[in-house]
C-alpha positions in Angstrom: 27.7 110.7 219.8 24.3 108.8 219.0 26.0 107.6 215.7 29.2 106.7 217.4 26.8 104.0 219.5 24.7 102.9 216.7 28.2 101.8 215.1 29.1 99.9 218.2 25.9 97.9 218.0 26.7 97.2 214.0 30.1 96.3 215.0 28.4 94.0 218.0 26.1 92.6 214.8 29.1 91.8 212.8 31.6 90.5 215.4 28.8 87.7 215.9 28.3 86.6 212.5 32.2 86.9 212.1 33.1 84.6 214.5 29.9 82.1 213.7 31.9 81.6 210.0 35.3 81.6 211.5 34.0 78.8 213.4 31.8 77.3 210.7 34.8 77.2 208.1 37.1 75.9 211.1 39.6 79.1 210.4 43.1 78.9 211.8 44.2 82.0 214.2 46.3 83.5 211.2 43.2 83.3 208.6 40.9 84.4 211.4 43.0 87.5 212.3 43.4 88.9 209.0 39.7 89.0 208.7 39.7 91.0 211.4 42.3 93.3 210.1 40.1 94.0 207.4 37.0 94.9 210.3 39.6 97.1 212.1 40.6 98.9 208.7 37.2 100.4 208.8 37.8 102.1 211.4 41.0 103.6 210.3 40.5 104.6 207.2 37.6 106.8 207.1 37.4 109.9 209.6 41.3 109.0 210.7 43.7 108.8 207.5 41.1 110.3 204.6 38.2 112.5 205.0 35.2 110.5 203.9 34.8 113.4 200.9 37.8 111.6 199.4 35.4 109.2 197.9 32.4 111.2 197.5 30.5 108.1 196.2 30.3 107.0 199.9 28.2 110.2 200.8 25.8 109.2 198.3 25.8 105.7 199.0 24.8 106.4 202.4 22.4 109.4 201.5 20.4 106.9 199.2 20.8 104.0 201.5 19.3 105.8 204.5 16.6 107.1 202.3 15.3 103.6 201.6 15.5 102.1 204.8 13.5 105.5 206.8 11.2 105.0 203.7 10.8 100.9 204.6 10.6 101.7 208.1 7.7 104.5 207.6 6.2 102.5 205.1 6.5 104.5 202.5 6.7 103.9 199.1 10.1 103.6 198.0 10.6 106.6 195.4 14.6 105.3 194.6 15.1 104.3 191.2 16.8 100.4 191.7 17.4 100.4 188.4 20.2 102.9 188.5 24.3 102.7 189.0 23.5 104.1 193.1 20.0 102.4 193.3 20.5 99.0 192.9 24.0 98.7 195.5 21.8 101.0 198.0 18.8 98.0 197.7 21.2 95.8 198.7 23.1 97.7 201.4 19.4 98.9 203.1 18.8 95.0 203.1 21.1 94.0 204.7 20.6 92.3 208.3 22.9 95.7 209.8 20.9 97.2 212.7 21.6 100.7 211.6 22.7 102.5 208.8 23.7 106.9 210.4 27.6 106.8 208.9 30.1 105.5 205.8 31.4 102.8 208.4 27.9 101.2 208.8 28.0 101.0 205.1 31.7 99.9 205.2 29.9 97.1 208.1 27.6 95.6 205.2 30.5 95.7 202.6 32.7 93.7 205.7 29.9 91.2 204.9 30.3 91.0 201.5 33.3 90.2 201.6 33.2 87.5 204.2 30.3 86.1 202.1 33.1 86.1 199.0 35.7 83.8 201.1 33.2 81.9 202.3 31.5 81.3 198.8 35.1 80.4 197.5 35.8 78.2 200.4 32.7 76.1 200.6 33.4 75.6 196.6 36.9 74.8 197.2 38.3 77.3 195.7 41.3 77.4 198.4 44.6 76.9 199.4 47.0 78.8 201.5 48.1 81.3 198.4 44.6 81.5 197.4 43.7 82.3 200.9 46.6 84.5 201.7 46.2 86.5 198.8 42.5 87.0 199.0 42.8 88.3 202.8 46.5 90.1 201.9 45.8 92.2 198.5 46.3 95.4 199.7 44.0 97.3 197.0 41.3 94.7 198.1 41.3 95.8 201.6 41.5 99.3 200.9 38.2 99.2 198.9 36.3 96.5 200.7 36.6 98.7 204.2 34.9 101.4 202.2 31.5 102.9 201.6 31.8 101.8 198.1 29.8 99.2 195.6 33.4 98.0 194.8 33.2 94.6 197.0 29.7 94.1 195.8 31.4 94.4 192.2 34.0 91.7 193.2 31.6 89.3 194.8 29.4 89.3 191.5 32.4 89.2 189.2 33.8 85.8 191.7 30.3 84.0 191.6 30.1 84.8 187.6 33.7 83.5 186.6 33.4 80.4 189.2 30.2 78.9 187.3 31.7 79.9 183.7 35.4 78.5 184.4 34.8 75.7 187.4 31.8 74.4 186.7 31.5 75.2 183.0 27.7 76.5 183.4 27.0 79.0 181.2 22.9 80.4 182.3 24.3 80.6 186.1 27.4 82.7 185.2 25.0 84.8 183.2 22.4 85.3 185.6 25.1 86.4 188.5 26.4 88.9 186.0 23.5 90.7 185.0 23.7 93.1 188.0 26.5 94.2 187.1 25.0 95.8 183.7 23.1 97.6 186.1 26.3 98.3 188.8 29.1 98.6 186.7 28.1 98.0 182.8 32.5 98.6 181.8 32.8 95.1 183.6 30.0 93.5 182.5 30.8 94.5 179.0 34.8 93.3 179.6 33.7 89.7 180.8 30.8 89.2 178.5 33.1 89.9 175.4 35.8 87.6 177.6 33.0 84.7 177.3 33.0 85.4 174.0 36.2 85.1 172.9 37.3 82.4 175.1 34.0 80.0 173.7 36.0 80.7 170.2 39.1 80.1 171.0 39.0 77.2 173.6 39.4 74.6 171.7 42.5 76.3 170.2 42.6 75.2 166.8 44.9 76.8 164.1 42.3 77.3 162.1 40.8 79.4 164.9 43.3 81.7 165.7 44.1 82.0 162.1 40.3 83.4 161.7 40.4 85.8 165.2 44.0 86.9 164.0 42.5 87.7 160.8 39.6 89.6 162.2 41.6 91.3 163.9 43.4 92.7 161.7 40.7 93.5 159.5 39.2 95.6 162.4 43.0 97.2 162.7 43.4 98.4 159.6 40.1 99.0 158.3 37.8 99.6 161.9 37.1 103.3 160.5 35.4 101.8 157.5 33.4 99.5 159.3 30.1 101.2 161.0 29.9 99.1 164.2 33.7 99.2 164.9 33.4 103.4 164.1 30.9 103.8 166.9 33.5 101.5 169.1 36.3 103.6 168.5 34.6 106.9 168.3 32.9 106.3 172.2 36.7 105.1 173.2 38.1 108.6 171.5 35.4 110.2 173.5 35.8 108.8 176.3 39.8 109.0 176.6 39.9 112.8 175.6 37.1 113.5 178.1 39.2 111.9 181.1 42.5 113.2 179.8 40.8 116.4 180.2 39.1 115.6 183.8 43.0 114.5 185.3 44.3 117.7 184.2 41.1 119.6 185.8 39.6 120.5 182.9 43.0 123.3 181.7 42.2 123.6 177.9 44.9 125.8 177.9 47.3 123.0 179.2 45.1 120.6 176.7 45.2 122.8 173.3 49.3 121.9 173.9 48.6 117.7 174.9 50.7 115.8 172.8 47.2 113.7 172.4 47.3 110.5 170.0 43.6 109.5 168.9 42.3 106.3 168.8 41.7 105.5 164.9 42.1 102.4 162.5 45.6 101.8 161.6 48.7 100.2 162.7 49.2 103.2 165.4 46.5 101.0 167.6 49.4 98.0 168.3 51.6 100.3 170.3 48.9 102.4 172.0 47.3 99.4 172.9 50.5 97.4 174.1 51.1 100.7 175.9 48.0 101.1 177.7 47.9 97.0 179.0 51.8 97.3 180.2 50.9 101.1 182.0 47.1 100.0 183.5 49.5 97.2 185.0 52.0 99.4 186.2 50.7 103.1 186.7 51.7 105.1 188.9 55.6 103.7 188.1 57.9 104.8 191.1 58.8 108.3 189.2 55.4 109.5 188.9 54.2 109.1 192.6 53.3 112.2 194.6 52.0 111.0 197.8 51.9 108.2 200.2 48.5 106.6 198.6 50.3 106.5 195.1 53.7 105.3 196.9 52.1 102.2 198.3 49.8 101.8 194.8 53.4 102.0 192.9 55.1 98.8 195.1 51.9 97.1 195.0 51.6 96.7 191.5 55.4 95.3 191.1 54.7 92.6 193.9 51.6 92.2 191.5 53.3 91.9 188.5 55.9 89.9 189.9 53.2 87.1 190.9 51.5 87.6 187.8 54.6 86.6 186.4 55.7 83.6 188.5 52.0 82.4 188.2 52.0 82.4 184.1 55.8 80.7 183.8 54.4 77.6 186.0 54.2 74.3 183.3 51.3 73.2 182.7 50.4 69.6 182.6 46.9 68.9 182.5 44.9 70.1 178.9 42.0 70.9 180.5 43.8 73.5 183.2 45.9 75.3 180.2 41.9 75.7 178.3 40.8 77.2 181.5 43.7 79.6 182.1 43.8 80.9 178.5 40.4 82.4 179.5 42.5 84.2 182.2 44.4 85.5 180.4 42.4 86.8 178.3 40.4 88.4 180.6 43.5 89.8 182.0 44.0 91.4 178.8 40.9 92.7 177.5 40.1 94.6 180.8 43.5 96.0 181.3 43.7 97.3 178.1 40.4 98.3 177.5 40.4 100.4 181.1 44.1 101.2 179.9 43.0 103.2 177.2 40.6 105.5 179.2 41.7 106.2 182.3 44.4 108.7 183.6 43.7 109.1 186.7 46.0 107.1 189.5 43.2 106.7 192.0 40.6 105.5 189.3 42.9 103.3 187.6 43.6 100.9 190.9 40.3 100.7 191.7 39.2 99.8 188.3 41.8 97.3 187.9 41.7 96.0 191.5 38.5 93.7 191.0 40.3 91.8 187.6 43.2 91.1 189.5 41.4 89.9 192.4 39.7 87.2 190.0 42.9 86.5 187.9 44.8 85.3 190.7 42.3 83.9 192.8 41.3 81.6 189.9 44.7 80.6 188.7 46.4 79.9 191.5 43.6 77.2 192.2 43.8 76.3 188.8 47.8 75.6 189.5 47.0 73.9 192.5 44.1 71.7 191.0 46.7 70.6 188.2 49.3 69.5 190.5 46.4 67.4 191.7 45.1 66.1 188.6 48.6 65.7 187.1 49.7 63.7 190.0 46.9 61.4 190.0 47.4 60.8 186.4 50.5 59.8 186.6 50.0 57.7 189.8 47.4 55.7 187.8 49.3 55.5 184.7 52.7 54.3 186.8 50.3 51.7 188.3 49.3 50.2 185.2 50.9 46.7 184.5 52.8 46.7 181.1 51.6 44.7 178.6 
């Protein structure tokens, strides 16, 4: 009971500071409701369609959480490693200006939070429109995991800051310093958008002579990664890790495993398919045929509406150079992290939330980009048209 009220105050909390943005960012009643809907879904998910268990990262979220603030309040010293996967998202979330933290939906409260903090961040940088907006508050997977007692939304909002300095405003040290929690949160997409930076500074400027050298390398590390001692290490922790959680989705059976029809990862040209493969079925997975329940029923349609506005998005023309440099860094970031999560994960459940935040920043960023070369494109050509002949 005493928890039940202690949640009515948080909700109190965040009904106030909801409708103080709504009025700040001068929402319209449709954007303003479907922020709501995403406040309501905590209340529905958790305790009502899934037992909080289901995610049994948001009993230790809240275990550590509550740990830290009784330890603040008691002034103790704090004895929780904030260095750590858990530590440094429980930090934040005891932190945070919520009242009180007693269940997973005052943890789901802050995470409400983060996410408004996310559409206002891309707002007040102008990183809107009405399919920007409507997707952000509409993405199904997004609301799902930002209603939860999860670091996911924490992942998303450091992943949106990091990719809006590097691609927007082209600043390098700030995109770096909003990244480097998540080597602490989430390393896998740290590592995914460093190596994204990477590539994309090489290949920007998209000379032959370029992608004649990253084609090359390429193929080098195809054919010959094996023989090469850093790429070994690379493919050996990738091997590791695939036959490990090939293992975990079938619950640990070695008798069902000792029959797997299990392809390792090794140099060669067998890497071209597995790794077409495992970008097209991150994409895709569950398909329709492979869906057991209701969770993995919605998951299936949602990824075909997603891959259906993945592929309107990429067929648009292009006008402006500069948008076409930017999106190729999309792109490539679309690639890299759903082929690199492709080939290690198995599980349904895992997969969507892993690809979830990637999507979330592919589309986000290039349907502004679309929009912003309309803009540019038009203005170009009004000034252009304007210009007496000589």
């Amino acid at each position: 009971m005493m928890t039940f009220l202690y949640d009515i105050v948080n909700l109190q909390f965040v009904l106030i500071i909801y409708f103080l943005i709504a009025f700040y960012l001068r929402l319209d009643i449709i954007r303003s409701l479907l922020i709501a809907g995403h406040l309501m879904a905590i209340f529905l998910l958790n305790d009502i369609l899934f037992d909080p268990g289901y995610w049994p990262d948001q009993i230790t979220y809240l275990r550590v959480t509550k740990s830290i603030r009784h330890q603040l309040v008691s002034l103790q010293g704090i004895s929780v490693d904030a260095i750590s996967r858990t530590g440094l998202p429980s930090y934040i979330f005891a932190f945070s200006p919520i009242p009180f933290i007693n269940s997973v939906q005052s943890i789901a409260m802050i995470n409400f939070l983060l996410y408004l903090l996310s559409f206002l961040f891309l707002k007040k940088k102008r990183v809107s429109s009405n399919s920007v907006d409507f997707f952000f508050l509409l993405y199904p997977s997004f609301l799902l995991y930002s209603s939860l007692a999860l670091r996911d939304t924490l992942i998303v909002l450091f992943m949106i800051i990091s990719v809006y300095f590097f691609l927007v405003e082209e600043k390098k040290l700030p995109a770096l310093i909003y990244l480097l929690p998540l080597a602490i949160i989430k390393i896998q997409n740290f590592l995914i958008l460093v190596l994204a930076y990477i590539v994309y500074l090489f290949l920007r400027k998209r000379s032959f002579q370029r992608y004649l050298i990253f084609f090359g390398g390429g193929l080098l590390v195809i054919l010959f990664g094996n023989h090469i001692p850093l790429i070994n290490v690379f493919f050996e922790r990738i091997d590791y890790y695939r036959w490990n959680l090939i293992a975990e989705n079938f619950g640990y059976n070695w008798n069902f495993m000792g029959g797997y029809d299990y392809q390792p990862f090794v140099s060669g040209f067998s890497i071209i398919p597995l790794v077409i493969k495992s970008f097209v079925y991150m994409l895709l997975k569950p398909f329709p045929w492979e869906v057991t329940n209701l969770v993995q029923l919605i998951q299936s349609v949602e990824n075909i509406f997603i891959i259906a506005l993945i592929v309107w998005v990429v067929k648009k023309k292009i006008f402006m150079p500069i948008i076409k440099r930017k999106l190729l860094f999309l792109n490539i970031l679309l690639v890299l992290s759903m082929t690199i999560y492709g080939l290690v994960t198995f599980n349904f459940g895992t997969a969507a939330r892993f690809r979830f935040p990637f999507i979330v920043i592919y589309l986000v960023f290039y349907l502004y980009l679309l929009r912003s070369d309309r803009i540019i494109s038009r203005q170009f050509f009004r000034g252009y048209s304007s210009t007496p002949a000589i």
